[in-house]
N, C-alpha and C positions, 0 to 999 in steps of 0.2 A: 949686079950681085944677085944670087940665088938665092931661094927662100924656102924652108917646107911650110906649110899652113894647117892649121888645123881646120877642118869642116866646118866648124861653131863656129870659127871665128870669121872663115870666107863668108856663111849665109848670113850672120849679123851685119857685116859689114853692107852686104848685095841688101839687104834689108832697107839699114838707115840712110842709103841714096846720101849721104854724106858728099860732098868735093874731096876732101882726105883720102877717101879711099879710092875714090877714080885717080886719084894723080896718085898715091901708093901702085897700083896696078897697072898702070899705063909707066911707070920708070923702073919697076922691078920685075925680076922674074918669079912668080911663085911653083912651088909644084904641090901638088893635093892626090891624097887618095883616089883609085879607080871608081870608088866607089861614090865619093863626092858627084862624078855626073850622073848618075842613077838618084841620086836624091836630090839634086839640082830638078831633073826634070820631073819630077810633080809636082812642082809649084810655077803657077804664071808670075813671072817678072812684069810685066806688059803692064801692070796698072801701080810701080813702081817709080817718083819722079827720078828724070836723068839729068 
């Protein structure tokens, strides 16, 4: 199934490093704004647990 997402709602989730949302993302398809990866990339995930 296919999904649209809100911005706020992908960075919160990429935030709380939660299990829920790795296994929501990993079985769904989501699609987001162009603009979502332009403000994806100024933040380092890298010090994020996985």
């Amino acid at each position: 199934m296919n999904y649209v997402i809100d911005f706020n709602i992908l960075f919160s989730s990429l935030l709380s490093g939660k299990v829920l949302y790795k296994s929501l993302f990993s079985h769904y398809s989501f699609y987001i704004p162009d603009f979502a990866f332009v403000e994806l990339q100024k933040y380092d995930f890298s010090k994020i647990k996985t």
